[in-house]
N, C-alpha and C positions, 0 to 999 in steps of 0.2 A: 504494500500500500504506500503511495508516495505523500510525502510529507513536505510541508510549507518551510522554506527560512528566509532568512534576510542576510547579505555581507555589506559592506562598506566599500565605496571605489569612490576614492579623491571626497569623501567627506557627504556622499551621496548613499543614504539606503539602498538597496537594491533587492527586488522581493526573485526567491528562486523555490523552484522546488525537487527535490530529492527522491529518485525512482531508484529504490534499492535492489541490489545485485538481486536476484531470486538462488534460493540453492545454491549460494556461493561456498566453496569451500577454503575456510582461512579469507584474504586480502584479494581486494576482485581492482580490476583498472577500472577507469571513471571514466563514461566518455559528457563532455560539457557540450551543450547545443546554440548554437546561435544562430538567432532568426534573422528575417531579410528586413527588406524597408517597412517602419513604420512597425514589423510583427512585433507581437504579445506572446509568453511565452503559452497562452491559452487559445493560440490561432495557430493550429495543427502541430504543432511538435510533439505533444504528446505519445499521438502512434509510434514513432520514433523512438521516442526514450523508451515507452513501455515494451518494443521489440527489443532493445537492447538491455532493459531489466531482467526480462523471461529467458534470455541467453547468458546471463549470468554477471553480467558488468552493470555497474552503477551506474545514474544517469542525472543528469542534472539539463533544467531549465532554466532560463532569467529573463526577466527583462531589463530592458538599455535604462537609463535614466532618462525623465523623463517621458516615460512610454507605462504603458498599462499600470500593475502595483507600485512601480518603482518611484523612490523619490526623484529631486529634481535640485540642481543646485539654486542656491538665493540668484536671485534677480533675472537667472535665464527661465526661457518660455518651456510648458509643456509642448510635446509633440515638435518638436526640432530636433534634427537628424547631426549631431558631431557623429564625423568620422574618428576622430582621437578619442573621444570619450568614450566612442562605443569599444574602440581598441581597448580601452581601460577597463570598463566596464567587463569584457571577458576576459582579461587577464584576474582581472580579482575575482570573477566567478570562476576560474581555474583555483588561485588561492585558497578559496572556501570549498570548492568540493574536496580535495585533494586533504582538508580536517574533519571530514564524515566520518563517521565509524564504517569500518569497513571496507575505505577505501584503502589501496595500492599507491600513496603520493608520489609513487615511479613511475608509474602506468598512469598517463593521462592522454587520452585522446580526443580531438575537437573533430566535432561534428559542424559544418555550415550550409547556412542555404542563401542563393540570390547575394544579398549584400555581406550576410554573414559569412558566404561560402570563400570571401575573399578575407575576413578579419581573419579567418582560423589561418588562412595560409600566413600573415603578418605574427601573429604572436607565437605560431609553430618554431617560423624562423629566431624567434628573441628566449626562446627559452629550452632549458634542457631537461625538462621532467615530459616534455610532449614524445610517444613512442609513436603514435598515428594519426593522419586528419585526415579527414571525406570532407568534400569540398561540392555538393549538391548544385547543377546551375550557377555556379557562383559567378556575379558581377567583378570581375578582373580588371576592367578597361573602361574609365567614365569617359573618357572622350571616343572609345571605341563605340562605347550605349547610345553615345549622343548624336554619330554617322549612323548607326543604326537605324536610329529611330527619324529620321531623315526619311528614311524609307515607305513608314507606314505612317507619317504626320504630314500636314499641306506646311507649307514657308508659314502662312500666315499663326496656323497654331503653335509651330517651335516658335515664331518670336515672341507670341502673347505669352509664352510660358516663360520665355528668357527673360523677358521687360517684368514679368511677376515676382520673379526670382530676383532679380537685379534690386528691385526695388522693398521687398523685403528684406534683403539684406541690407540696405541705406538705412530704412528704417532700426535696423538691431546694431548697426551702428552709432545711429542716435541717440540710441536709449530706450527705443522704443520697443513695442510688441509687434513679433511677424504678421507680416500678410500668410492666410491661412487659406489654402485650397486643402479640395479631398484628397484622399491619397487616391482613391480609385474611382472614375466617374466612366460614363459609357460614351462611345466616341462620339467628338464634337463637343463634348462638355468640358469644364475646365476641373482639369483632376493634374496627378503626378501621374498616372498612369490613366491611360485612357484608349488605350489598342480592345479590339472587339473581344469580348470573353473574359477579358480581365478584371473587371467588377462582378461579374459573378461568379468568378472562379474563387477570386479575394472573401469574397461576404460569404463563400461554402467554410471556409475553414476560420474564419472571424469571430473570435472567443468574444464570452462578457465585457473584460477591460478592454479589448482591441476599439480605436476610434476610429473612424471615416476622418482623419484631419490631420493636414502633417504643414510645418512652416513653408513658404511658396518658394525660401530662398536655399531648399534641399536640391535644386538645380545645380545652384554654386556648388552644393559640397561635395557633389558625387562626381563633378566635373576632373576631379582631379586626382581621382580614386585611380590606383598602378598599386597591386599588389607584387607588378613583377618581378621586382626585385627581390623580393624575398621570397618567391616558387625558385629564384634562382641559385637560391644558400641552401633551400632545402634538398636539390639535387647535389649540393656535400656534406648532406646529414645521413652516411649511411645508417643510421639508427634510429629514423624518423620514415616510415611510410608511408604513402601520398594517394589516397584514389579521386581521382574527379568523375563525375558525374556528368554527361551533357546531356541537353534535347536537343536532337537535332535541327527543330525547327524553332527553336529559340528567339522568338522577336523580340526579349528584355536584356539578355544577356551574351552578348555575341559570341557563336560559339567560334569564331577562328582566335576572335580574341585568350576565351578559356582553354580552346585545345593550343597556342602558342606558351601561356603560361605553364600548360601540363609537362610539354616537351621540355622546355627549360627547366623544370622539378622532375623531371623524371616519373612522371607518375605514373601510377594504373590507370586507365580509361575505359568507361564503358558509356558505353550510347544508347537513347532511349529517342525511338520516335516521335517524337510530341513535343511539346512546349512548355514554356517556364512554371505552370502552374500542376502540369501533368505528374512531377512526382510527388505531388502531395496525397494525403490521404483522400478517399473518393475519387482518386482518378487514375488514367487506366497504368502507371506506369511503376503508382507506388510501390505496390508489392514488393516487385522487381528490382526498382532502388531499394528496399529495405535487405533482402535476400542479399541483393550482390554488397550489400556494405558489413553482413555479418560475415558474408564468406570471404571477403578481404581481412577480418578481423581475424578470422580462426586462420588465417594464413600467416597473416603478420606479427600477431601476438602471442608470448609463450602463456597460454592459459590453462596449459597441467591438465586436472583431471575435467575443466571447466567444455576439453574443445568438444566432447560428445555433445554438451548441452546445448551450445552455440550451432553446431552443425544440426541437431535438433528442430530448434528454432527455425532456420534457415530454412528448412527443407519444408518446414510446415507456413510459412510465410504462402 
């Protein structure tokens, strides 16, 4: 049964919750999850952790500051997207799992997805207690997201969305409080995301605390989002193993962008036909992401008597 806590990151509560190893034997590795833009850790990760519970490894959830239960520093806005804080934010939910009972504080593996799927590759490389990261669709390349999305937006919507951006950020400059759009609206409307299917894909897995509302100047921040560098230290971390995850047809998160990062890391790959939102839970891919992230795990990880239970899991997935 998974259990509620709270850590500290730079002076911020941060509410998490704890999905303990099942039928572990002795000290089990911890895998930490982190969600995409704007996610609550109560908007689909669940599935996720509780797969990785029932196979024998502990599992942790959080949310970023700012976002769903989590606190928020003095005078910044909720629902505003830091790339650095959210870094931080998962390094101290690494911190805190890694003092559970039960856990393995040598065995630490990061899980991510979309935005997260890029944090996990940055703190992999900054730390030496990390043995493995699954990197889920992950957003690798903001300005690679931003030619992307070129593709399926008229001129006129990227600029209304760049001049909203722009100008929320003047404002948080000032002093002031962000200009606030949705994070997900249906096309032609003003949202962060607004490609066909993506507001109803979002609202499928949209927990209690998840909010429809993110600052308008998360344009800026994601503009400058390059986890490559550090996929690139991970390919001289023989001790650290790497799997990414793509959809093929990926309209959020470019996949040449994420398979250039994979090569440069060295990683596992595997490929799923569908689209950004398709390895989530209720769609048709997840499974298959869950299956192939525990069978990466019982490959990569020494887990003794644990690897029956893991390949169990897997096979029952």
């Amino acid at each position: 049964m998974s259990t509620t806590f709270s850590f500290t990151s730079s002076g911020v509560t941060c509410a998490a919750t704890h999905f303990p190893a099942v039928d572990a034997a002795g000290s089990a590795p911890v895998v930490v999850l982190a969600h995409g833009l704007a996610g609550t850790q109560d908007a689909g990760l669940a599935p996720f952790a509780e797969a990785f519970a029932a196979a024998g490894l502990h599992a942790v959830t959080f949310d970023y500051r700012g976002f769903g239960a989590s606190g928020v520093a003095p005078g910044q806005p909720r629902q505003a997207v830091s790339i650095d804080g959210q870094v931080a934010d998962l390094n101290a939910a690494v911190d805190a799992a890694r003092r559970l009972p039960g856990v393995d504080p040598t065995r630490v593996v990061l899980w991510g997805v979309s935005l997260g799927g890029g944090h996990v590759i940055q703190v992999a490389a900054e730390r030496k207690d990390v043995v493995a990261v699954i990197s889920a669709v992950p957003l690798v390349d903001g300005l690679a997201a931003a030619r992307l999305a070129t593709k399926h937006h008229s001129p006129g919507q990227l600029l209304a969305s760049t001049a909203r951006g722009v100008a929320s950020a003047v404002r948080r400059r000032a002093g002031r409080a962000p200009s606030m759009i949705p994070v997900v609206a249906k096309p032609g409307e003003v949202g962060a995301l607004t490609l066909p299917g993506a507001y109803e894909d979002y609202l499928a897995i949209a927990g209690p605390t998840w909010r429809n509302e993110i600052a308008a100047d998360v344009v800026m921040e994601l503009g400058g989002r390059d986890p490559t560098k550090a996929a690139k230290r991970l390919a001289d971390r023989p001790d650290v193993s790497w799997l990414v995850q793509i959809a093929d047809f990926d309209r959020s998160a470019p996949t040449h962008a994420t398979a250039k990062a994979a090569f440069a890391g060295r990683a596992e790959v595997r490929h799923y036909p569908g689209d950004h939102f398709d390895l989530f839970p209720g769609k048709a891919f997840h499974d298959a992401a869950v299956r192939h992230a525990l069978l990466f795990l019982q490959r990569t990880l020494a887990l003794g008597g644990q690897r029956e239970q893991l390949d169990a899991v897997a096979e029952g997935v």
